[in-house]
Gaussian input, Z-matrix of N, CA and C with variables (Angstrom, degrees):
# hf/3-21g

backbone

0 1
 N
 C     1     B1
 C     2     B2     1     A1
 N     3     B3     2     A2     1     D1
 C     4     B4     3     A3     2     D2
 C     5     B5     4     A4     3     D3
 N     6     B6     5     A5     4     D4
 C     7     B7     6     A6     5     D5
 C     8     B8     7     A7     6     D6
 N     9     B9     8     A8     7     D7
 C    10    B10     9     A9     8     D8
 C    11    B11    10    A10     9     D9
 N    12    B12    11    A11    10    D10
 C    13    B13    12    A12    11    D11
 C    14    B14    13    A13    12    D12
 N    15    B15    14    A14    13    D13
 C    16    B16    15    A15    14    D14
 C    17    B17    16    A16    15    D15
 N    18    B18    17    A17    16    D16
 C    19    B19    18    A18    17    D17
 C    20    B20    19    A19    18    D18
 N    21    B21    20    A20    19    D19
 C    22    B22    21    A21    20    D20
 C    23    B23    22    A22    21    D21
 N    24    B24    23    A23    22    D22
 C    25    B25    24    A24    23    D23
 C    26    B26    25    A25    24    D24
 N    27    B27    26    A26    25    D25
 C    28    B28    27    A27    26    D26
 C    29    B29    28    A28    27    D27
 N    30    B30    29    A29    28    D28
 C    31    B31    30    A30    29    D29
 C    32    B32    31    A31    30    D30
 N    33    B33    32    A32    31    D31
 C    34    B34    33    A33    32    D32
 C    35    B35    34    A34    33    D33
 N    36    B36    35    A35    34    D34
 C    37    B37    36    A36    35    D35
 C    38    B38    37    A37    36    D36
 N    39    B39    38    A38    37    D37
 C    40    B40    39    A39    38    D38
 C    41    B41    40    A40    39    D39
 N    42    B42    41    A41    40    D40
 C    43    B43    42    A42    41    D41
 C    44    B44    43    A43    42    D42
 N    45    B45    44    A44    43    D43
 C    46    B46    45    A45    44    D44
 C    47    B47    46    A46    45    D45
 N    48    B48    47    A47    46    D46
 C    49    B49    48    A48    47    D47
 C    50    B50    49    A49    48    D48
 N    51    B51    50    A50    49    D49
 C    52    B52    51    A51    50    D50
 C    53    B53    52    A52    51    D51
 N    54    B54    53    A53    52    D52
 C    55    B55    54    A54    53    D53
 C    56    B56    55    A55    54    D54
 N    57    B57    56    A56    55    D55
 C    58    B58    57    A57    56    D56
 C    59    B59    58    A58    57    D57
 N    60    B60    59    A59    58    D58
 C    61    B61    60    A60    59    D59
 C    62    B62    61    A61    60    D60
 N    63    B63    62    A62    61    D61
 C    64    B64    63    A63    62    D62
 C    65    B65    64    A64    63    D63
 N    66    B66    65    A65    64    D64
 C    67    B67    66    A66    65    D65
 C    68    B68    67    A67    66    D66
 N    69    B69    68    A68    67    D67
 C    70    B70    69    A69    68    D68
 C    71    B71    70    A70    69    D69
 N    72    B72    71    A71    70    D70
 C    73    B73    72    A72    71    D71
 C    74    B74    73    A73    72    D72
 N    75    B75    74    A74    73    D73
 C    76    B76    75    A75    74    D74
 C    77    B77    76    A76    75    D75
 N    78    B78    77    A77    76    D76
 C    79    B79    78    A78    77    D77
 C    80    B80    79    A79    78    D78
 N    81    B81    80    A80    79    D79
 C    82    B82    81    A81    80    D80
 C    83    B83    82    A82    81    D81
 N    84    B84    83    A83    82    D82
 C    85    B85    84    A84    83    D83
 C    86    B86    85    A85    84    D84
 N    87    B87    86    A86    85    D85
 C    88    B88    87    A87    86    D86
 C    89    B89    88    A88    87    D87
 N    90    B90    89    A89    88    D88
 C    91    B91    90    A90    89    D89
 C    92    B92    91    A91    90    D90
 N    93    B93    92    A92    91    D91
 C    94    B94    93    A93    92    D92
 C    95    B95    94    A94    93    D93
 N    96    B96    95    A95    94    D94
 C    97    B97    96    A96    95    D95
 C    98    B98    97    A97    96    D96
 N    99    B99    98    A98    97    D97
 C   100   B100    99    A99    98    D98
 C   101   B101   100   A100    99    D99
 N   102   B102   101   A101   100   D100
 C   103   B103   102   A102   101   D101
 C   104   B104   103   A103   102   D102
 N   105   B105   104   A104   103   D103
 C   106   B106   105   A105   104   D104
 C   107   B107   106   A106   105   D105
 N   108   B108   107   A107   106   D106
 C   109   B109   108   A108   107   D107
 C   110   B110   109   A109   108   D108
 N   111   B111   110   A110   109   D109
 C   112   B112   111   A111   110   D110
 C   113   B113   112   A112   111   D111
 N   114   B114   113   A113   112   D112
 C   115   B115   114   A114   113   D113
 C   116   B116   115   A115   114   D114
 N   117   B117   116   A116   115   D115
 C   118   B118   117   A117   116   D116
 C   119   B119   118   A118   117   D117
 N   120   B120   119   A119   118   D118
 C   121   B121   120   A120   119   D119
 C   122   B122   121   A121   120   D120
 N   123   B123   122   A122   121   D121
 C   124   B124   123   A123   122   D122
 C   125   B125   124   A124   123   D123
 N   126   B126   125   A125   124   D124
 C   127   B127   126   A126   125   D125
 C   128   B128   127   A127   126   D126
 N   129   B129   128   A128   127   D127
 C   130   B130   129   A129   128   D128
 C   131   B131   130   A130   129   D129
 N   132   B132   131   A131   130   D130
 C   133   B133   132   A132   131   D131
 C   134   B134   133   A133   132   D132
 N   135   B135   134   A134   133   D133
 C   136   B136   135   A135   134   D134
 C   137   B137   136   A136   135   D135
 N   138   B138   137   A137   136   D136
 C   139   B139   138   A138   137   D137
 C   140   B140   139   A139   138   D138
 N   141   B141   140   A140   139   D139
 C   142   B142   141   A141   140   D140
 C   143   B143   142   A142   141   D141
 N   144   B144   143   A143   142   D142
 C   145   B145   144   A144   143   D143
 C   146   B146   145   A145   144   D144
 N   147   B147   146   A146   145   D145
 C   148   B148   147   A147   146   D146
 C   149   B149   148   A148   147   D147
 N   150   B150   149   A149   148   D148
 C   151   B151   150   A150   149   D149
 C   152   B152   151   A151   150   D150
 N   153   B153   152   A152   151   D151
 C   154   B154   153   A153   152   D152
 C   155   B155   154   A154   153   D153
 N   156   B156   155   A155   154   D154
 C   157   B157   156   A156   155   D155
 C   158   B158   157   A157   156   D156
 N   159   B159   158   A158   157   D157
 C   160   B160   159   A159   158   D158
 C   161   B161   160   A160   159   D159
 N   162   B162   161   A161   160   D160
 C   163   B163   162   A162   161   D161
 C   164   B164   163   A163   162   D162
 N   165   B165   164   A164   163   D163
 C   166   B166   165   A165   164   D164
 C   167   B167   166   A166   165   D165
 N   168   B168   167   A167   166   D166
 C   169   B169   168   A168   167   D167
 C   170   B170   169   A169   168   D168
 N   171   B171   170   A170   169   D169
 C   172   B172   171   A171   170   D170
 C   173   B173   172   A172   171   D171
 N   174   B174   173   A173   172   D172
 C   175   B175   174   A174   173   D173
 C   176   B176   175   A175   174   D174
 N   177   B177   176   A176   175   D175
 C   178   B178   177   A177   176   D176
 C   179   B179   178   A178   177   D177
 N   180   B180   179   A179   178   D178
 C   181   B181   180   A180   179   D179
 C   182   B182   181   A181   180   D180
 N   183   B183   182   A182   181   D181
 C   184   B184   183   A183   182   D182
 C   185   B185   184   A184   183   D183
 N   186   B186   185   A185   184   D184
 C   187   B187   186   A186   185   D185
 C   188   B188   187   A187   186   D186
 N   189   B189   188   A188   187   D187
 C   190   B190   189   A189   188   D188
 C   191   B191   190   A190   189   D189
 N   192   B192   191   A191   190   D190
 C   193   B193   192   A192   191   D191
 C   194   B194   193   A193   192   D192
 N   195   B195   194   A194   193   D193
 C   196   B196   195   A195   194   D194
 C   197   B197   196   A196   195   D195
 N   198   B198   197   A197   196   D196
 C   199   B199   198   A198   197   D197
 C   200   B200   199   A199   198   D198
 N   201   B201   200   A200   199   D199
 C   202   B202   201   A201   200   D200
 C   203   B203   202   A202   201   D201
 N   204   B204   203   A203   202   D202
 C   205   B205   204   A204   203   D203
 C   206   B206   205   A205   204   D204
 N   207   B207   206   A206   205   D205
 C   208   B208   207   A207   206   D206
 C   209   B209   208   A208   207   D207
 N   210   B210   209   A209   208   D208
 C   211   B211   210   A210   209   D209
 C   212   B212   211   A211   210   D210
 N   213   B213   212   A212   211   D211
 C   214   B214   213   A213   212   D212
 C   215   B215   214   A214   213   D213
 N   216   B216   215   A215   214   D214
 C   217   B217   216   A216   215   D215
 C   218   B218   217   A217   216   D216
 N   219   B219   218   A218   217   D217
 C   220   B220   219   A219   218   D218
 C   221   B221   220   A220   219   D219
 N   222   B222   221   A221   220   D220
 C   223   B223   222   A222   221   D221
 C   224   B224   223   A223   222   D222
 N   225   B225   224   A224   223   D223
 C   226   B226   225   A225   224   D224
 C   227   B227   226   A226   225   D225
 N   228   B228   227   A227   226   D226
 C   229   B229   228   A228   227   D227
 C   230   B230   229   A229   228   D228
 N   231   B231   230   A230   229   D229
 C   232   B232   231   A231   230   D230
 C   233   B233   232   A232   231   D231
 N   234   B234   233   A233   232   D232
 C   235   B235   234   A234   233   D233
 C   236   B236   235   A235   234   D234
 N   237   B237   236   A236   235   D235
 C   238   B238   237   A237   236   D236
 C   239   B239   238   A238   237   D237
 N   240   B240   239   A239   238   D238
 C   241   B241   240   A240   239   D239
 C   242   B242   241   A241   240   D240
 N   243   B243   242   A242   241   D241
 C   244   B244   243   A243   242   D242
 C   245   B245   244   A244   243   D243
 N   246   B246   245   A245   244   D244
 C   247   B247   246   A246   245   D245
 C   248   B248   247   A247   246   D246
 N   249   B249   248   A248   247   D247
 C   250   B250   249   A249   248   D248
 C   251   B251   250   A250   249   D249
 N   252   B252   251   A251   250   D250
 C   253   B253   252   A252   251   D251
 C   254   B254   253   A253   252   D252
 N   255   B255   254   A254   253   D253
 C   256   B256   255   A255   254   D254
 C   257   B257   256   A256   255   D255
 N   258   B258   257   A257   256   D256
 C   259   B259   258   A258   257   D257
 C   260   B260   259   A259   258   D258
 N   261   B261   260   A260   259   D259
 C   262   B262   261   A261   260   D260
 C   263   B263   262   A262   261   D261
 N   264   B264   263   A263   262   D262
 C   265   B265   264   A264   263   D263
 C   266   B266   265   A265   264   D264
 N   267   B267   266   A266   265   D265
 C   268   B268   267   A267   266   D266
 C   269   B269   268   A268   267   D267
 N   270   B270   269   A269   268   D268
 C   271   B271   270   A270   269   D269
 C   272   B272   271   A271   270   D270
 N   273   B273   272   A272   271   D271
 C   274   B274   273   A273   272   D272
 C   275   B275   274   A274   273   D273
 N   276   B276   275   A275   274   D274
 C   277   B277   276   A276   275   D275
 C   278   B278   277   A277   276   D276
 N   279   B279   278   A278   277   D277
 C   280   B280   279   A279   278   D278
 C   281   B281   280   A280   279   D279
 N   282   B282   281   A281   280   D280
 C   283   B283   282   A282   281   D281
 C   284   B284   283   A283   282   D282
 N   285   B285   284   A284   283   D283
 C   286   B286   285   A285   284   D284
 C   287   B287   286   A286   285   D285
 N   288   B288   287   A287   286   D286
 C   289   B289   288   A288   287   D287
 C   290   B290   289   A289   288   D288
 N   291   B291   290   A290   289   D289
 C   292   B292   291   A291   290   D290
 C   293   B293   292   A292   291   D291
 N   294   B294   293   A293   292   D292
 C   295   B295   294   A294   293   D293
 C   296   B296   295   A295   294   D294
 N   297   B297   296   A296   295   D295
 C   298   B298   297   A297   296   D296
 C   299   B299   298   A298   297   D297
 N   300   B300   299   A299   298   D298
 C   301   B301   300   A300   299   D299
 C   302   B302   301   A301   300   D300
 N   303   B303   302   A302   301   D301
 C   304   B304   303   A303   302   D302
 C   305   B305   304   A304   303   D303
 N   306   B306   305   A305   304   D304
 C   307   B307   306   A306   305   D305
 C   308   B308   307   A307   306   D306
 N   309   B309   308   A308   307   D307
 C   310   B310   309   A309   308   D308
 C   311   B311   310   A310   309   D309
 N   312   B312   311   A311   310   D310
 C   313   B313   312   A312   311   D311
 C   314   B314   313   A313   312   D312
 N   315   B315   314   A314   313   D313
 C   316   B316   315   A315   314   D314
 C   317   B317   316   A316   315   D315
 N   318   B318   317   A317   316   D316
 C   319   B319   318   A318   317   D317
 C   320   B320   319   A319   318   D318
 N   321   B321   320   A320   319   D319
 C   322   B322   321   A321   320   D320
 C   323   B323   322   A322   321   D321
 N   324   B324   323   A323   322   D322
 C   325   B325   324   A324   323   D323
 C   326   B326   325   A325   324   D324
 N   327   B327   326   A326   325   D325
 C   328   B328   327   A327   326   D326
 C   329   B329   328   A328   327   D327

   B1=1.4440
   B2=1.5291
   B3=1.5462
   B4=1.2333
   B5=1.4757
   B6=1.4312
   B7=1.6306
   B8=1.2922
   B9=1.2902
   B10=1.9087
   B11=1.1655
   B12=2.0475
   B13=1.0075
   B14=1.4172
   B15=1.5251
   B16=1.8429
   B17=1.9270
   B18=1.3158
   B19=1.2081
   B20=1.5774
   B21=1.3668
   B22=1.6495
   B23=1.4349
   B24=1.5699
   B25=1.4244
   B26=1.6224
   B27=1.4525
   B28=1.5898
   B29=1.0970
   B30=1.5804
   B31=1.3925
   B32=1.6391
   B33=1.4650
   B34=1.3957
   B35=2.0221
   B36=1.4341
   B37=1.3260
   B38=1.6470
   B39=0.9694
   B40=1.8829
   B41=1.6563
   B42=1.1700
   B43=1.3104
   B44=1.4951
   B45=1.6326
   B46=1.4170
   B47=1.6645
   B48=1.2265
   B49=1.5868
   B50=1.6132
   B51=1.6139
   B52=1.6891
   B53=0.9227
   B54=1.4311
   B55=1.8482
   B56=1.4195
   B57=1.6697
   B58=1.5950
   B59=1.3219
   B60=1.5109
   B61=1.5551
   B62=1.3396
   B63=0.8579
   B64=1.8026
   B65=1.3714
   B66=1.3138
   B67=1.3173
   B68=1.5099
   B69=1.9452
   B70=1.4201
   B71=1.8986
   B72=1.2408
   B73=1.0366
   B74=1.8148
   B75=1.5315
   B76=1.1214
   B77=2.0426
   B78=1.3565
   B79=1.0855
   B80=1.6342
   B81=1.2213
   B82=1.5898
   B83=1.9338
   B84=1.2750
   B85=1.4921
   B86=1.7184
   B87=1.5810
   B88=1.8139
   B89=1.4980
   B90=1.6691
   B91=1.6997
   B92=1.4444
   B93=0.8966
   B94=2.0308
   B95=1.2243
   B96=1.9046
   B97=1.4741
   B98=1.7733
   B99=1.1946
   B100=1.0522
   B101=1.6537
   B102=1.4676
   B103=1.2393
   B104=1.6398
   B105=0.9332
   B106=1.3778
   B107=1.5069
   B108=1.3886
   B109=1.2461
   B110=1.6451
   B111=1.0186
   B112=1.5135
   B113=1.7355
   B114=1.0786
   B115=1.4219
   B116=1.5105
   B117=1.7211
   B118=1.7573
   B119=1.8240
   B120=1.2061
   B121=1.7790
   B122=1.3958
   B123=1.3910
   B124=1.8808
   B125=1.7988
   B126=1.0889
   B127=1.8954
   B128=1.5947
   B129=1.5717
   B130=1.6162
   B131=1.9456
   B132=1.4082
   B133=1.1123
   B134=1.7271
   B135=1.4093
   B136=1.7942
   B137=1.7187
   B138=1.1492
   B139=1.9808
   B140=1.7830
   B141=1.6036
   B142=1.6819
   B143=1.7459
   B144=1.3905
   B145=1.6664
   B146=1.7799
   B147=1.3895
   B148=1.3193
   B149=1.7808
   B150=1.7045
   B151=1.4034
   B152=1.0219
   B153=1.2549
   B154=1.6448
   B155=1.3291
   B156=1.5699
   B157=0.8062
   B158=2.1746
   B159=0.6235
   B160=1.5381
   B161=1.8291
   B162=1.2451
   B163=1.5231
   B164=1.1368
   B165=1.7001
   B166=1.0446
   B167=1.3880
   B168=1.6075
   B169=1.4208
   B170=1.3958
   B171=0.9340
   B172=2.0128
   B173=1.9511
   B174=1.0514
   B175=1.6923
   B176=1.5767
   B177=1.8005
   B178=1.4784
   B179=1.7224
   B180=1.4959
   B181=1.2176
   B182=2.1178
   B183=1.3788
   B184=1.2316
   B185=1.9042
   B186=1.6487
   B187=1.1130
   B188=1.8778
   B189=1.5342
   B190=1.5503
   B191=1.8979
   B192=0.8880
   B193=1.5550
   B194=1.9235
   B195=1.0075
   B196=1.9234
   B197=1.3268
   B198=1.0267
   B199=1.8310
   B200=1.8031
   B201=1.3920
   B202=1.4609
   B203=1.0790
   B204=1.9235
   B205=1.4694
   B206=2.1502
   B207=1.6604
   B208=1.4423
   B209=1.7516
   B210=1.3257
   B211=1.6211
   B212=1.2367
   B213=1.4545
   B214=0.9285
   B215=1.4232
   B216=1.6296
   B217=1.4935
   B218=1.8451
   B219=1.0390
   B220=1.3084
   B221=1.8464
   B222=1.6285
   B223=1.2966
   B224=1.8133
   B225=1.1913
   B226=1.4289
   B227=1.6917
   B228=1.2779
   B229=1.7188
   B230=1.2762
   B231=1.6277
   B232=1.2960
   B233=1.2957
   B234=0.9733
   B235=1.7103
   B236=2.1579
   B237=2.0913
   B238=1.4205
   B239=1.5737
   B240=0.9709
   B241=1.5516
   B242=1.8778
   B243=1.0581
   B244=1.2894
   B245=1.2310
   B246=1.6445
   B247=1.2369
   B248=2.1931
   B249=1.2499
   B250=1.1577
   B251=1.6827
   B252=1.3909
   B253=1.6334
   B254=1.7004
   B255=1.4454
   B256=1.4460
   B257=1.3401
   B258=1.5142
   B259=1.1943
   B260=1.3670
   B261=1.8329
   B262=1.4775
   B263=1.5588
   B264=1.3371
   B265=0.9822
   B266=1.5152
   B267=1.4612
   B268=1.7264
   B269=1.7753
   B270=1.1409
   B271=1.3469
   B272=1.5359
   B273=1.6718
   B274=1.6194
   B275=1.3407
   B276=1.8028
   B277=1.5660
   B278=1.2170
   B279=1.6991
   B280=1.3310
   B281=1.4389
   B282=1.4755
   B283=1.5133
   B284=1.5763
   B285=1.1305
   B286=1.9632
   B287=1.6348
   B288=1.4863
   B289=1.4595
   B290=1.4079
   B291=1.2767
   B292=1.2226
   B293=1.9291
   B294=1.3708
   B295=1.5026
   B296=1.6684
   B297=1.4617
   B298=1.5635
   B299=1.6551
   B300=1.5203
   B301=1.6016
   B302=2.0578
   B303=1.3577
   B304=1.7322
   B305=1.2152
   B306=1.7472
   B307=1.0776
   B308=1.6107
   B309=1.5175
   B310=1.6080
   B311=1.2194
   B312=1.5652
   B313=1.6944
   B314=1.4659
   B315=1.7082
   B316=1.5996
   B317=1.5554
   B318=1.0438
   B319=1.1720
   B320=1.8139
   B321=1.4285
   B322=1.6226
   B323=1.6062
   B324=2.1045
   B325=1.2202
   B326=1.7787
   B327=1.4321
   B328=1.6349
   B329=1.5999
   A1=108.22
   A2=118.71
   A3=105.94
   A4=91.49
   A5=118.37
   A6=103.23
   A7=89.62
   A8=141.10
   A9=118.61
   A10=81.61
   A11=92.71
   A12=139.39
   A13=103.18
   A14=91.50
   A15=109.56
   A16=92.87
   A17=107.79
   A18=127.90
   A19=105.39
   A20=127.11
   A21=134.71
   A22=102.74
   A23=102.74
   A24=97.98
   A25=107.34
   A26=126.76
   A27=93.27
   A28=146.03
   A29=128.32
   A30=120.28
   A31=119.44
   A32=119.22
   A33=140.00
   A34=84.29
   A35=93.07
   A36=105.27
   A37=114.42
   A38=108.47
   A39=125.66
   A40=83.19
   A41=135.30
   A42=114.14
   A43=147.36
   A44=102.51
   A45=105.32
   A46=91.62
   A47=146.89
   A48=149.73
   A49=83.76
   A50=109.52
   A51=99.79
   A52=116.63
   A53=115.39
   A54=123.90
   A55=112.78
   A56=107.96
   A57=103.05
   A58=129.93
   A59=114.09
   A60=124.44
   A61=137.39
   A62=96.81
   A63=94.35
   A64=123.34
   A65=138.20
   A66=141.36
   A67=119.32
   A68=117.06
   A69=91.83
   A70=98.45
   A71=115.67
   A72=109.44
   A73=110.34
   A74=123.46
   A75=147.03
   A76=101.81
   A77=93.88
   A78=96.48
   A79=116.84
   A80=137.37
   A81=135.18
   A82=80.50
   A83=124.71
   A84=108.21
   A85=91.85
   A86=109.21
   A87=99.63
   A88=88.29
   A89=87.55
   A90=121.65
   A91=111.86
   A92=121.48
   A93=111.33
   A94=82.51
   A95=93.71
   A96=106.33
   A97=107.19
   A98=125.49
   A99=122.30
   A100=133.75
   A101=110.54
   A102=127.08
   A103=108.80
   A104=114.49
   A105=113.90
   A106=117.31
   A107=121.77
   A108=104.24
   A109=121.85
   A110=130.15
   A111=132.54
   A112=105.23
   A113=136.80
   A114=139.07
   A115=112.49
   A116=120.66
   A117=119.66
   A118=98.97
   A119=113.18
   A120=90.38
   A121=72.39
   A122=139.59
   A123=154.03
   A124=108.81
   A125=96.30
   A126=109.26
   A127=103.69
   A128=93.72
   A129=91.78
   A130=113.27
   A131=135.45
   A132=145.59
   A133=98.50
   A134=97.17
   A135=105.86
   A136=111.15
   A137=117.98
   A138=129.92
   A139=65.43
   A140=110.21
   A141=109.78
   A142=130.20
   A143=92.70
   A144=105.40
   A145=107.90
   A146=100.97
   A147=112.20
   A148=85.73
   A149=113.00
   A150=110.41
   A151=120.74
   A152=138.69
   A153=134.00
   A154=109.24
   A155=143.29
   A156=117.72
   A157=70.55
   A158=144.81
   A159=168.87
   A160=86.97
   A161=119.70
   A162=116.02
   A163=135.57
   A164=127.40
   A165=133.28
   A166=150.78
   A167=101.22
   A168=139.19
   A169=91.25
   A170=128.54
   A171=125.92
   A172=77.13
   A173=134.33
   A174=113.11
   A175=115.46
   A176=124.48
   A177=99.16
   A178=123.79
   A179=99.00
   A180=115.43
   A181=106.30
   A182=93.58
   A183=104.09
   A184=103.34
   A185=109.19
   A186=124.81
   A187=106.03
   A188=96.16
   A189=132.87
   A190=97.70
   A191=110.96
   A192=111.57
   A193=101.40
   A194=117.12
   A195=109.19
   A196=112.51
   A197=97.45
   A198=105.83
   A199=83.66
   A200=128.18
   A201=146.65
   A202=111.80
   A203=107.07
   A204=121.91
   A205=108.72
   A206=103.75
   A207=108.75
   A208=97.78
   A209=118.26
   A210=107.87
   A211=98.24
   A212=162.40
   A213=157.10
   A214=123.06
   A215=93.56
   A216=88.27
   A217=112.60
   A218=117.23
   A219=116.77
   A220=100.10
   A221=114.48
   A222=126.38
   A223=108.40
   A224=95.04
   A225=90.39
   A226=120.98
   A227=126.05
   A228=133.31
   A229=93.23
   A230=125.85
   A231=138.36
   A232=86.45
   A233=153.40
   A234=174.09
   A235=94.06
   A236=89.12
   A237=75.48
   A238=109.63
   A239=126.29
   A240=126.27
   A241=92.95
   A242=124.06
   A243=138.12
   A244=118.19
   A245=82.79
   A246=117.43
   A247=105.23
   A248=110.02
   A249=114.51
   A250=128.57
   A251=93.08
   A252=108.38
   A253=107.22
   A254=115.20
   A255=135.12
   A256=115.33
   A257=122.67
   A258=148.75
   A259=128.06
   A260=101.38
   A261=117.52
   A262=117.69
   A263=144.23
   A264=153.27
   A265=114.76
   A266=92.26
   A267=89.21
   A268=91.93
   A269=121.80
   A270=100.38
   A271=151.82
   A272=86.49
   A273=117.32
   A274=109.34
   A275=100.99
   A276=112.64
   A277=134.17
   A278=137.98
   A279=99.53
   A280=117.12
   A281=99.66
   A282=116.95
   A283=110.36
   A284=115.29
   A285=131.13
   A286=93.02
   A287=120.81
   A288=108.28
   A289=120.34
   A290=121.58
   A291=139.67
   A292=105.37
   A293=117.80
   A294=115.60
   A295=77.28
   A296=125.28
   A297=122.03
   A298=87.58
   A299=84.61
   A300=107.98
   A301=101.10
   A302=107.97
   A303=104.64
   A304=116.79
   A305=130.46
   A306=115.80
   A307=128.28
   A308=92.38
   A309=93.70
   A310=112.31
   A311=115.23
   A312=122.40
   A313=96.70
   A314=93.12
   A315=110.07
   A316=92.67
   A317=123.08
   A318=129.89
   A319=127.69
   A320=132.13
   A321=113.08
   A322=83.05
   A323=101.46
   A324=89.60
   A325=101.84
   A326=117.16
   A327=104.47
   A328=81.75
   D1=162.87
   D2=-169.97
   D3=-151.45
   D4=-174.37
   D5=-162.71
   D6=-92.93
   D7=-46.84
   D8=-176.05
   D9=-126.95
   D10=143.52
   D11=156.09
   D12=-174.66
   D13=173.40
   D14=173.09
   D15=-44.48
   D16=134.34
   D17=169.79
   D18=-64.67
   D19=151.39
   D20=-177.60
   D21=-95.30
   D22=157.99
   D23=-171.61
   D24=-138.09
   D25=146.42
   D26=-179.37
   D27=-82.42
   D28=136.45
   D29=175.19
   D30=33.10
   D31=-78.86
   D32=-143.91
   D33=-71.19
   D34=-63.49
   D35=-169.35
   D36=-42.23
   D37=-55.80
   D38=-168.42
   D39=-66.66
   D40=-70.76
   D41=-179.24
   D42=-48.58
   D43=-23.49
   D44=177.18
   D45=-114.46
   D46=17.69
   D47=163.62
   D48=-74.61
   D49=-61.91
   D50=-156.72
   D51=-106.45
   D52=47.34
   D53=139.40
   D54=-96.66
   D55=-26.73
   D56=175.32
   D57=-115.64
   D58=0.62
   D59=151.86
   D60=-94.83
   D61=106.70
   D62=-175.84
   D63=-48.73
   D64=144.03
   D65=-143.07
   D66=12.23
   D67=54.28
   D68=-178.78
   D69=-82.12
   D70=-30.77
   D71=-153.37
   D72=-73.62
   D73=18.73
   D74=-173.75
   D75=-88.75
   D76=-24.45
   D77=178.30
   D78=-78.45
   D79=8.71
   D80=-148.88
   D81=-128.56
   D82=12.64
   D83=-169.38
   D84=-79.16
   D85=-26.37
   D86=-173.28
   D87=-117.87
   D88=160.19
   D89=166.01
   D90=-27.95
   D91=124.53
   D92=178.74
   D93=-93.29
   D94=160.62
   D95=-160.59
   D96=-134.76
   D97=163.50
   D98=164.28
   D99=-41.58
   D100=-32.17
   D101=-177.71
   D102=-150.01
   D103=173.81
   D104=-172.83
   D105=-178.16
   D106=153.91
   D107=-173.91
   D108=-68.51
   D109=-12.97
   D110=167.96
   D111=-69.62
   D112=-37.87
   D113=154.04
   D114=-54.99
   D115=-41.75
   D116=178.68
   D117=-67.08
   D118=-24.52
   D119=-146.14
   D120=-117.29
   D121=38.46
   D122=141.40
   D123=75.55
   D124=35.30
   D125=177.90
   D126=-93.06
   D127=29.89
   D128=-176.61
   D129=-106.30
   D130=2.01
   D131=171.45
   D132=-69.92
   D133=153.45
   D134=161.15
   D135=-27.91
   D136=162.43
   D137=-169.63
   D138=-121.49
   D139=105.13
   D140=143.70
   D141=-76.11
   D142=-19.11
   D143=175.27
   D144=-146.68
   D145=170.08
   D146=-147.62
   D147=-57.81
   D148=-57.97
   D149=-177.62
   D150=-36.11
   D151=-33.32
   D152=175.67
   D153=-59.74
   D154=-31.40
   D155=-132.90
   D156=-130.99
   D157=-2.35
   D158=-156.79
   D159=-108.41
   D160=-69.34
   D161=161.88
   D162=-53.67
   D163=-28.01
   D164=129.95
   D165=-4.19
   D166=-70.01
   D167=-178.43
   D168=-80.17
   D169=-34.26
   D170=-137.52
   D171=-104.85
   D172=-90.05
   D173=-176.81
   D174=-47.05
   D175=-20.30
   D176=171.74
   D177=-66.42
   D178=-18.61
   D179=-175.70
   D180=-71.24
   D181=-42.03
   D182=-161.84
   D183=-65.48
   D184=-30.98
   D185=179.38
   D186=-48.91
   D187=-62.41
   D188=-169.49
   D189=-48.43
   D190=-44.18
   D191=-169.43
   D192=-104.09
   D193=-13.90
   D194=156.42
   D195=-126.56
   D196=61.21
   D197=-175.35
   D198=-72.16
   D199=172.52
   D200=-157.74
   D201=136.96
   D202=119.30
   D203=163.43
   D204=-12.94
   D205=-59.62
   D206=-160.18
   D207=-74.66
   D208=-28.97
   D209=175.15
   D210=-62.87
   D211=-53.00
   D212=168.00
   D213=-15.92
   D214=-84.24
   D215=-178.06
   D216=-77.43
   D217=16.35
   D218=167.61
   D219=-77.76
   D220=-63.70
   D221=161.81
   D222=-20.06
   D223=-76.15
   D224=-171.74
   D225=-61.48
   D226=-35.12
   D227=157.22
   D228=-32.38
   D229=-81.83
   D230=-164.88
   D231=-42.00
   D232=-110.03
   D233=-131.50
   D234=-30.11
   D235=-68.05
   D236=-169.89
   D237=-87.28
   D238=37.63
   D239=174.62
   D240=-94.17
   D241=-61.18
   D242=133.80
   D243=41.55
   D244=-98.28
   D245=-162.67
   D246=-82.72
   D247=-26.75
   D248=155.86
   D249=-50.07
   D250=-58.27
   D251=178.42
   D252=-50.56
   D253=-63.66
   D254=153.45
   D255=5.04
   D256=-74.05
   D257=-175.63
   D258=-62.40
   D259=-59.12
   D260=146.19
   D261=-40.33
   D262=-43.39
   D263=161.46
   D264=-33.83
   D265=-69.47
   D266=-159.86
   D267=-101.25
   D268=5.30
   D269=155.43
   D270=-73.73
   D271=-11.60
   D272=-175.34
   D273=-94.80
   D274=-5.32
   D275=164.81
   D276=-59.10
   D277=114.04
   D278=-174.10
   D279=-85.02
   D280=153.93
   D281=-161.38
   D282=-44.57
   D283=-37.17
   D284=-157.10
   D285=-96.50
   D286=3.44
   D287=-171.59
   D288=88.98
   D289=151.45
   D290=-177.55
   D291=-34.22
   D292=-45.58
   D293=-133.19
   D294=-131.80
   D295=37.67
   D296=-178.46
   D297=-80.26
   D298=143.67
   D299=168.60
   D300=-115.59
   D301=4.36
   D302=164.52
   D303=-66.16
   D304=115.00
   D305=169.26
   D306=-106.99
   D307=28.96
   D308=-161.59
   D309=-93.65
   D310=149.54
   D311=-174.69
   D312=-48.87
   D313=166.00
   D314=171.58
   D315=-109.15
   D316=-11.28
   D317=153.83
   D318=-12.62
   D319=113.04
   D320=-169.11
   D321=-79.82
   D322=153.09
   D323=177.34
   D324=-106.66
   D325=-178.78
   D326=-158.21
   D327=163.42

């Protein structure tokens, strides 16, 4: 494994993806990676329909044929910009859920 590439998928998936996508299995020629540009540009949730996952394949491919040191770490910027935003998100969440009736400090008490 390597840090970008087309993301891995399991068993079940890669087998029934590439009976009904055309060139998915074109994607396994490189190392799958921790992140990848189909994970940077957010093609990383469940494929609810075939097109999701058709978009998928279609930037792992796009990765596969301009692979470059600088696509890389562009990939990976994208990744933790990401993964920043991510955090910010659900950190401004409150912890107990939307509709918490907890009002107690986070405060240690002492």
């Amino acid at each position: 494994m390597s840090v970008v590439g087309p993301r891995p998928h399991i068993l079940s998936h890669t087998e029934s993806y590439s009976q009904v996508i055309e060139r998915f299995m074109a994607r396994h020629r490189v190392k799958s990676g921790i992140t990848g540009l189909s994970r940077a540009l957010d093609y990383r949730e469940k494929t609810r329909a075939k097109q999701d996952m058709k978009n998928r394949v279609r930037t792992d491919l796009l990765y596969i044929q301009n692979w470059s040191p600088l696509l890389n770490l562009k990939i990976i910027g994208l990744t933790a910009i990401g993964l920043l935003h991510s955090f910010q998100t659900t950190s401004m969440a409150p912890i107990d859920g939307p509709n918490a009736t907890n009002t107690e400090s986070l405060a240690p008490r002492g």
